[in-house]
C-alpha positions as CSV (number, residue, x, y, z in Angstrom):
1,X,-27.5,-14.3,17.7
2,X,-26.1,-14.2,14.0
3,X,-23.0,-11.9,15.9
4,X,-22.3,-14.7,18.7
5,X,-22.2,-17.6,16.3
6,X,-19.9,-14.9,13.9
7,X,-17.9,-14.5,17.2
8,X,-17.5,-18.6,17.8
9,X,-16.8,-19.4,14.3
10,X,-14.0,-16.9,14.2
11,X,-12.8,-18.7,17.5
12,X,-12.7,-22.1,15.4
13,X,-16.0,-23.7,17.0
14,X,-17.7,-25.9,14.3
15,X,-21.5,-24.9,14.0
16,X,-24.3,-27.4,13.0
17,X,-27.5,-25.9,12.7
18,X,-30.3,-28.6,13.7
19,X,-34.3,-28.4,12.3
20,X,-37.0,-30.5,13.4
21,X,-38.7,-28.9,10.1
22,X,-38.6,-31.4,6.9
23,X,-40.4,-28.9,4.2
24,X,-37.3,-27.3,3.1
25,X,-33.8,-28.5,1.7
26,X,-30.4,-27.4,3.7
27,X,-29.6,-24.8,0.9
28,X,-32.5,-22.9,1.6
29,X,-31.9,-22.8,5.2
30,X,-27.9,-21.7,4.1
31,X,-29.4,-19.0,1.9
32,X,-31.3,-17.5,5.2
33,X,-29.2,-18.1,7.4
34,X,-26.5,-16.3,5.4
35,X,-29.2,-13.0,5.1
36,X,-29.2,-12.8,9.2
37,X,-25.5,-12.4,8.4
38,X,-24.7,-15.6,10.7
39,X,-21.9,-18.6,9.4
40,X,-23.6,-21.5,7.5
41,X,-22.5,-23.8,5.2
42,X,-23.7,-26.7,3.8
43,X,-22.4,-29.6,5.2
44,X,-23.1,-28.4,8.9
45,X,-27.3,-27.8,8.3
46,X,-28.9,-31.2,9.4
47,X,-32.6,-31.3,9.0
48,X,-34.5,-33.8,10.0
49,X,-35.3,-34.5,6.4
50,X,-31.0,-34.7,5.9
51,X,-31.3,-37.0,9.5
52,X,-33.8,-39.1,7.7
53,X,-32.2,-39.7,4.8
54,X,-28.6,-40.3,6.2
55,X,-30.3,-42.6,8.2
56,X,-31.8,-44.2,5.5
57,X,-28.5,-44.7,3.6
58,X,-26.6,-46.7,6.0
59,X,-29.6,-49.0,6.6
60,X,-27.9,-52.3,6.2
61,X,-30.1,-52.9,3.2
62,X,-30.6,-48.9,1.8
63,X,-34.5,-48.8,0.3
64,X,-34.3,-49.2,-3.9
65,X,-37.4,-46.8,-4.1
66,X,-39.0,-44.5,-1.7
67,X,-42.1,-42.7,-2.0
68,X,-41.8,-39.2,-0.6
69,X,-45.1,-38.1,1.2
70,X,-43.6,-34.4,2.2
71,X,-42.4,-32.0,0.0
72,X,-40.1,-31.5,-2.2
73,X,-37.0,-30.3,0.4
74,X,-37.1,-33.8,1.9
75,X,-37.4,-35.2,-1.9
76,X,-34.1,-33.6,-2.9
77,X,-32.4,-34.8,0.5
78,X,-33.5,-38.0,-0.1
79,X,-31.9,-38.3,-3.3
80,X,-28.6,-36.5,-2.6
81,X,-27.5,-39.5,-0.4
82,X,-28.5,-41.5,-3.8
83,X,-31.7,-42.7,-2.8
84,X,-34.5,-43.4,-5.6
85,X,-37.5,-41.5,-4.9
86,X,-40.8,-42.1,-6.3
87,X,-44.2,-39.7,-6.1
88,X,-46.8,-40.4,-3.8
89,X,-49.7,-41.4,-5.6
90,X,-51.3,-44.3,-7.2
91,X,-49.4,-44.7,-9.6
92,X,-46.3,-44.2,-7.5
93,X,-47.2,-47.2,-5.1
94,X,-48.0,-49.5,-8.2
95,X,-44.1,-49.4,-8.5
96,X,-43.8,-51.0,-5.1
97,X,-41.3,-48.9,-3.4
98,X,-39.8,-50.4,-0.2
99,X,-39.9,-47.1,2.1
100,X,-42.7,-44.4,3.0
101,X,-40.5,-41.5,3.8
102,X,-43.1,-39.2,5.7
103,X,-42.8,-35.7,6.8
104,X,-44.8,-32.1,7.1
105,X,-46.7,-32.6,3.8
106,X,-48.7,-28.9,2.5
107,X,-50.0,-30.9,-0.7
108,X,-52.0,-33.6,1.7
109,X,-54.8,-35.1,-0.3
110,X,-57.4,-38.1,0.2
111,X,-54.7,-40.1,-2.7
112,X,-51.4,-38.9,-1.3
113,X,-52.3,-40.1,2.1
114,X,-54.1,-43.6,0.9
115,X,-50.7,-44.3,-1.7
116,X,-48.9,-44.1,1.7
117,X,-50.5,-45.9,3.8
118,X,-51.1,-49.1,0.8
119,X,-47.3,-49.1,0.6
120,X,-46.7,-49.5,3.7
121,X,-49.9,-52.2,4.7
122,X,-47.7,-53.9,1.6
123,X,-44.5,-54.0,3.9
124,X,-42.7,-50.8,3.0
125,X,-40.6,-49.5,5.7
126,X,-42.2,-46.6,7.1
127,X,-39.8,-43.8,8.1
128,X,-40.9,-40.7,9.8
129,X,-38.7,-37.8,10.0
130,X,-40.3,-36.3,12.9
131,X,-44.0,-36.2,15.5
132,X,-44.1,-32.7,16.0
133,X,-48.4,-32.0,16.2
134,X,-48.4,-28.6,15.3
135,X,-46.9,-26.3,12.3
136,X,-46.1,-22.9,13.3
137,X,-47.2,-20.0,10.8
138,X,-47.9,-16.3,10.8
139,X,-52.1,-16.8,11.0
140,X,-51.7,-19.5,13.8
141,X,-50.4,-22.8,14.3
142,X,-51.2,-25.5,11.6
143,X,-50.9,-29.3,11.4
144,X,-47.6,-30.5,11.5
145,X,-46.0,-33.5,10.6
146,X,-47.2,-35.3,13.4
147,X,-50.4,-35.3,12.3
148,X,-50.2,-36.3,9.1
149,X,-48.2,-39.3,10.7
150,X,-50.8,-40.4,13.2
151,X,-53.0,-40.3,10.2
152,X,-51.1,-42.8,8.3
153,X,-50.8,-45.0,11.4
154,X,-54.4,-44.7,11.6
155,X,-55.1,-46.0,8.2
156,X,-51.9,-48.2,7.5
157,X,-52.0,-50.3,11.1
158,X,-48.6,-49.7,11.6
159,X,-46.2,-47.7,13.6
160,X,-43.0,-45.9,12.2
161,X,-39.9,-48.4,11.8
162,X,-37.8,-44.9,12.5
163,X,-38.5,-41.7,13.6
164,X,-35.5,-39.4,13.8
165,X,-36.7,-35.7,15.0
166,X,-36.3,-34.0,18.8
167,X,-37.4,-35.8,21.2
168,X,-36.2,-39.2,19.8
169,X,-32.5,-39.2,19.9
170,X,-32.0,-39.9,16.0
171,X,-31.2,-36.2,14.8
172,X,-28.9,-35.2,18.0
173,X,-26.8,-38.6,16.9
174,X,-26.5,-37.3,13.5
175,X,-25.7,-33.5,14.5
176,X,-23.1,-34.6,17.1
177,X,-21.8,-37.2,14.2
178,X,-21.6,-34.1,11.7
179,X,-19.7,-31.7,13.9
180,X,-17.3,-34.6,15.0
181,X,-17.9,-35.4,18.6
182,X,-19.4,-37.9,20.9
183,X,-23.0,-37.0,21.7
184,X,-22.6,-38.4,25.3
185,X,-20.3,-34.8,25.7
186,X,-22.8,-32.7,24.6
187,X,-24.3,-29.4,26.5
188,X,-27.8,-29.3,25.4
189,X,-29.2,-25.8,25.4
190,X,-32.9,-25.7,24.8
191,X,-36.1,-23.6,25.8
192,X,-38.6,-27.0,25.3
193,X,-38.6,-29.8,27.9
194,X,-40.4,-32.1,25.4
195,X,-38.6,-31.6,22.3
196,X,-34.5,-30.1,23.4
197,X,-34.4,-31.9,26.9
198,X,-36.5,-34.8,26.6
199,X,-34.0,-35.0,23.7
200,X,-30.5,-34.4,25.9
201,X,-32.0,-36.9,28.4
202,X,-32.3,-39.3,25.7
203,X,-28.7,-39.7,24.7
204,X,-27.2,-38.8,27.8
205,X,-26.1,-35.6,27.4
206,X,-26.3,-32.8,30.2
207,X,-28.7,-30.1,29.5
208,X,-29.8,-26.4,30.3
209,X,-33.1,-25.3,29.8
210,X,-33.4,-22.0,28.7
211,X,-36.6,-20.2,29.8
212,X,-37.9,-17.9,27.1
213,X,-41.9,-19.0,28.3
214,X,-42.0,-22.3,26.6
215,X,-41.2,-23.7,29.4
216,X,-41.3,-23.2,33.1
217,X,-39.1,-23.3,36.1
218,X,-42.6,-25.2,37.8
219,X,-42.8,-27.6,34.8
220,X,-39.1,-28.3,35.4
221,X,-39.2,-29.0,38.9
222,X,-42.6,-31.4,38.6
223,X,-40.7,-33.6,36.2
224,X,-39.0,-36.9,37.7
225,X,-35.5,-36.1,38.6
226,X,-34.4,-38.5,35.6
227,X,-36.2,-36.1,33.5
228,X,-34.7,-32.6,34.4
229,X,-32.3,-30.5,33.1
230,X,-28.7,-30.1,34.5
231,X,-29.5,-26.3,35.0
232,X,-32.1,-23.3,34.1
233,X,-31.0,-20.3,33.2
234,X,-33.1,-17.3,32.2
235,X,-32.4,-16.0,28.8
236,X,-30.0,-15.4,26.1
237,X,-30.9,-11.6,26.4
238,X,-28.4,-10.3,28.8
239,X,-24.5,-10.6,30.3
240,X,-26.7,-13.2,32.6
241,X,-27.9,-14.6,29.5
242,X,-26.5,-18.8,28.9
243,X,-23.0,-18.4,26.6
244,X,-24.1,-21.6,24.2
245,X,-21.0,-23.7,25.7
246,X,-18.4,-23.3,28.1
247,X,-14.9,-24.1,26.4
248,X,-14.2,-27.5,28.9
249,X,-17.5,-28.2,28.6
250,X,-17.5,-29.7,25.3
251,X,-20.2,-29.6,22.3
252,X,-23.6,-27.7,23.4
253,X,-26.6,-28.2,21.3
254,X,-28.5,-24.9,21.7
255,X,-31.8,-24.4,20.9
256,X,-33.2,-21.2,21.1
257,X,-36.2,-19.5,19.4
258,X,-34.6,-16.9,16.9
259,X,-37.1,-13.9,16.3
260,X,-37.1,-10.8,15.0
261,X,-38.0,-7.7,17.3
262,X,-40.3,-6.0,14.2
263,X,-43.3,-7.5,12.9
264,X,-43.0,-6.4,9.6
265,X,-42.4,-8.7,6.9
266,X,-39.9,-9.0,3.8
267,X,-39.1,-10.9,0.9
268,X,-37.4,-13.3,2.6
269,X,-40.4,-14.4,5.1
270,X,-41.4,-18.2,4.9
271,X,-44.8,-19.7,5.9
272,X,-45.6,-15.7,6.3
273,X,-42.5,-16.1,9.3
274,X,-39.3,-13.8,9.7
275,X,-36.8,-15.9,8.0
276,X,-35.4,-16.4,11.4
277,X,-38.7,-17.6,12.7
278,X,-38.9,-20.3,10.1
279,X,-35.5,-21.4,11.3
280,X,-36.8,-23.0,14.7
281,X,-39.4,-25.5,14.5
282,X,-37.6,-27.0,16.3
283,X,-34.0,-25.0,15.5
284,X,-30.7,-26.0,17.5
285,X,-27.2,-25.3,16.9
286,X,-24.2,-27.7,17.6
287,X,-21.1,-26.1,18.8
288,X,-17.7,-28.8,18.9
289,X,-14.8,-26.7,20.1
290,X,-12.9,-30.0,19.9
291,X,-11.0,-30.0,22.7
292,X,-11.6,-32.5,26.1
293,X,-14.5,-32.4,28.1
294,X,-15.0,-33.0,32.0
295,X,-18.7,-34.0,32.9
296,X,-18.4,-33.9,36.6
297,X,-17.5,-29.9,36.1
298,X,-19.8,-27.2,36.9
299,X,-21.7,-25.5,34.3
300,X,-20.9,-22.0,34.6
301,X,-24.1,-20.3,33.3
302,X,-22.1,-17.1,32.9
303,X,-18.7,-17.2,32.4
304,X,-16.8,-15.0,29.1
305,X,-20.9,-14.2,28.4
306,X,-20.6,-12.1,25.3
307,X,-22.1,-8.4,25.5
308,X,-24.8,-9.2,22.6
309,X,-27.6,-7.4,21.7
310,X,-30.5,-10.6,21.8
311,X,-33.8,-9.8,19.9
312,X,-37.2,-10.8,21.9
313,X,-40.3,-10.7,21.5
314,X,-42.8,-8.5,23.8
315,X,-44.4,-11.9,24.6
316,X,-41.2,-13.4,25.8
317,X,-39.9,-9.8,28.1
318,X,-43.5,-9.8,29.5
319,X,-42.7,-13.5,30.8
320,X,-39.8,-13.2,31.8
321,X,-40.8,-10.1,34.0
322,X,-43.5,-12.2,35.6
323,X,-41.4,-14.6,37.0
324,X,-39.8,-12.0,38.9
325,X,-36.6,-12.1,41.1
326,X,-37.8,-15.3,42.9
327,X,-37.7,-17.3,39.7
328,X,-34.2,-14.9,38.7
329,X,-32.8,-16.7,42.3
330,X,-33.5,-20.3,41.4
331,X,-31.1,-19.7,37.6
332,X,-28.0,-21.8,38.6
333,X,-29.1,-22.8,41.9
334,X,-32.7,-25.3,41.0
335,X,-31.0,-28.1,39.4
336,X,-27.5,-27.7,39.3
């Protein structure tokens, strides 16, 4: 991976890395993705914490103070588009802040999510930067932001006033705003029919779902038309392997789970991940080649395919073997 996005950087593509993950702050993410050797700089990594709190900023009326229940990656975010951030606590929602900015907290507590949820019972504006259920880590998966959400719903009454995380169609707005193009000409390239399509659907983008074993070509097929992707295609492992965009097709957001072929870990593992690994959840890339795009052209799945050498998983080969040549038919064929 790190080599293709080398290869489409050098061709002048602009690449915006996209996170459904809030914990950590987009230097961080730079820092890694700099150690896989791939292109990264600041301005073009968009969290969903740096979603949120762009979001946040060009509110009509920005909030004067918001309590951060998350940690301290969506803190610093907040404030580097000039927002004034408060703790949450007691004593934090004593000062009345007008916005509950919520996200994947790992310092939860009975007072952290009570300060929360009193703000916004008080009228804050509750902002959530995304629903994802589940936290991936090395010993299993963990609660995610999600969950600490529905919690707060639970015990506030209310509903989020925004939520900007895959599958609402806040952060693909904001990456498509970052690297410079309309959204509606986007490629979506994604391996998770709830989170990458659900998302491309959302803002009317076409879409390719890319079947690692997230997702199936069964669980494509079931879905309403309205809610398929444009195309399938099986893997980023091979000359057949989906190139992220095809030059007259326009910007593609790719999402595609990054892993490492060794288990082993290294001082640059998070949550006890490969720093690769901690990049998904959910991770996407935005390509913008900047040039027109025609919608009503084919996607061609395999055209000027770079010869790549595409890390995987054994869990990942093994599914993609079961599916067989039947399933290696229907790539291109399916949905298109």
């Amino acid at each position: 991976m790190p080599e293709l996005l080398t290869q489409r950087a050098a061709a002048g593509d602009i690449i915006v890395y996209v996170t459904n993950n809030s914990r950590w702050h987009r230097s961080e993410y730079q820092a890694r993705l700099e150690d896989m050797g791939a292109p990264a700089s600041l301005e073009h990594i968009l969290t969903s914490a740096r979603g949120t709190a762009l979001a946040l900023a060009t509110l009509p009326e920005p909030p004067r103070l918001s309590m951060v229940f998350g940690g301290a990656g969506l803190q610093r975010e907040l404030e580097d588009v000039g927002l004034a951030t408060v703790e949450c606590s007691y004593a934090g929602s004593a000062r009345k802040p007008d916005a509950v900015v919520c996200g994947v907290d790992f310092d939860l507590s009975f007072e952290r999510l009570s300060a929360a949820a009193m703000a916004i019972r008080d009228g804050a504006y509750f902002a959530a930067t995304n629903r994802d259920p589940i936290f991936p880590m090395a010993d299993g998966l963990k609660a995610g932001a999600g969950s600490m959400i529905m919690a707060i719903v639970t015990a506030s009454g209310r509903e989020p006033d925004m939520v900007i995380g895959k599958p609402e169609p806040g952060l693909m707005r904001e990456a498509a705003a970052v690297a410079g193009v309309p959204v509606e000409e986007a490629v979506v390239l994604g391996d998770g029919l709830v989170t990458d399509i659900a998302a491309a659907n959302a803002v009317g983008a076409r879409s390719v779902l890319v079947l690692t074993g997230v997702s199936t070509t069964e669980q494509a097929q079931a879905l309403p038309p309205d809610e398929q992707p444009t195309a399938l295609a099986e893997g980023l492992r091979s000359p057949r392997a989906v190139h992220p965009y095809r030059a007259d097709d326009g910007l593609a957001i790719a999402s595609e789970g990054l892993t490492r072929s060794d288990g082993d870990a290294d001082e640059n593992d998070v949550d006890g991940l490969p720093a690769s690994r901690a990049l998904e959840n959910d991770a996407s890339l935005v390509v913008a080649p900047g040039r027109a795009v025609d919608r009503d052209a084919p996607l061609d799945l395999q055209r000027h395919c770079p010869q790549a050498e595409w890390p995987e998983t054994e869990a990942a080969a093994a599914a993609e073997h079961q599916r067989g040549d039947d399933d290696n038919e229907a790539v291109g064929s399916d949905l298109l």
